[in-house]
Each structure stands twice: as structure tokens, then as C-alpha cells.
N, C-alpha and C positions, 0 to 999 in steps of 0.2 A: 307825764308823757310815757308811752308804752311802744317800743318796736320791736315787733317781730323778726326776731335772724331767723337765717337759714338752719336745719339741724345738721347735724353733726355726727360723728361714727355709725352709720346709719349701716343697720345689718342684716337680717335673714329674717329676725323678732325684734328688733328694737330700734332705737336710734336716741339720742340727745336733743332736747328743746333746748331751744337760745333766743333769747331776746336782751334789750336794753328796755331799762327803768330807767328818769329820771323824777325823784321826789320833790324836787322844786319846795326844800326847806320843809318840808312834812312827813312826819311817818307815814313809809309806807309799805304794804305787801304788797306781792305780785304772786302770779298762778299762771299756769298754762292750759287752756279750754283746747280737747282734743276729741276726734273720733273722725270715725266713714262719713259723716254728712257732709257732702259740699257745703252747703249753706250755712253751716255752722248753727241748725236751728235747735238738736239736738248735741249735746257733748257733754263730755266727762271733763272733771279739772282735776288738777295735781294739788298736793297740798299748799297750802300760806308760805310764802318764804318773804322776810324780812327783805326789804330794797332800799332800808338807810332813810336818812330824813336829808338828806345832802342838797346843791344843785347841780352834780355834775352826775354824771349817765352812767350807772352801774349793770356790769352782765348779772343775768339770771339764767340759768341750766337748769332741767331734768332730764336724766335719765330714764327713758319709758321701757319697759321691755315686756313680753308674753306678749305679744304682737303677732297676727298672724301673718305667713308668708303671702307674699301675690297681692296684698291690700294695700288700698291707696288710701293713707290719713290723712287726715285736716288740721291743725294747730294754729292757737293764738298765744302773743302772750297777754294778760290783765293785768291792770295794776288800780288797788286802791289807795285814796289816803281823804283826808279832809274836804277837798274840792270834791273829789268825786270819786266815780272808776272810769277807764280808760279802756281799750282794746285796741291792740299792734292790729295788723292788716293780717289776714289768712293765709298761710305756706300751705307747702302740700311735701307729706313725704309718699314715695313708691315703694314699696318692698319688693325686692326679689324675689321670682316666684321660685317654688321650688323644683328640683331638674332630678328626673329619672334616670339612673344608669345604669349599665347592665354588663357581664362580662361575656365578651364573644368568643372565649379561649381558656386555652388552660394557665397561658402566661397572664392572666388576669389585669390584662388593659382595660379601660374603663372606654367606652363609648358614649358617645351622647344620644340620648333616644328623641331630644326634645330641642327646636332652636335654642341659642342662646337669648 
């Protein structure tokens, strides 16, 4: 069983993938399928990471980063083992766009050129 959390330190270029595995007594990996496609019909994955052969529900993290500003991702987490593979439900992280400043003075206040 594979579920998708929510990410985590999410910042300008990156953020955290998080999900639970449960191995349900079988070796298993887990990976995180990510990218711009809503549909999840095109994506990139993160490397294999071990999720234990246990029955009880272990966290799995990446770390993603070199993300561009302004863009909106898509993430799963997968997990394979014996029975099969798996996939959690689809998150979405937003990035911050990024915000233009300008100095209006010599006391060099910053202004905002752009909403928040």
C-alpha cells in the first residue's frame, strides 16, 4: 500500500516528497513519479529506496530541488514488491513565483513591483 503525503519545506526551487509504504511482509521499494503534467501521463521518478519488508507503514522522503519558480508539480509516491506496484493518489505542489524589486531612493527601501 502506497500513500501520498503532503511535501514538505517547499521553497522557491524545491520542496520534500513524502509518502507512506506499507510492505505487508515483502521486500519492498518505493520512488516518487513527478513532473508539470496534471495527468500524471508523462513524469520523471526519483531513485529506488528500500521500504522494509514489515507490516507496519514506513515514511519515504525526497528531497527535489532545481525546480523552477512559478511552476506547478504533480507527485506520487510508488511502491513495488511481489504482489505488485502500487501508486498513492496525486498531490500538487505550487512554487512561488518569483517577485521583482526595485530601489526608489537612496535610503535603499525595497518596493514591491509585483502583487504578492
Amino acid at each position: 500500500m502506497a500513500t501520498t503525503l503532503s511535501a514538505t519545506s517547499v521553497g522557491a526551487t524545491g520542496a520534500t516528497l513524502n509518502g507512506n509504504v506499507t510492505a505487508n511482509g515483502l521486500s519492498t521499494t518505493a520512488w516518487f513519479e513527478w513532473g508539470t503534467d496534471p495527468t500524471m501521463a508523462t513524469y520523471r521518478s526519483t531513485p529506488t529506496q528500500a521500504a522494509g519488508s514489515g507490516t507496519t507503514s514506513q515514511l519515504v522522503s525526497f528531497p527535489l530541488s532545481g525546480l523552477s519558480m512559478g511552476m506547478t508539480y504533480y507527485f506520487r509516491i510508488a511502491a513495488s514488491n511481489g504482489s505488485g506496484t502500487t501508486r498513492g493518489i496525486r498531490h500538487r505542489i505550487s512554487l512561488p513565483e518569483r517577485r521583482r524589486w526595485r530601489r526608489p531612493c537612496r535610503r535603499h527601501r525595497l518596493e514591491r513591483l509585483e502583487p504578492p
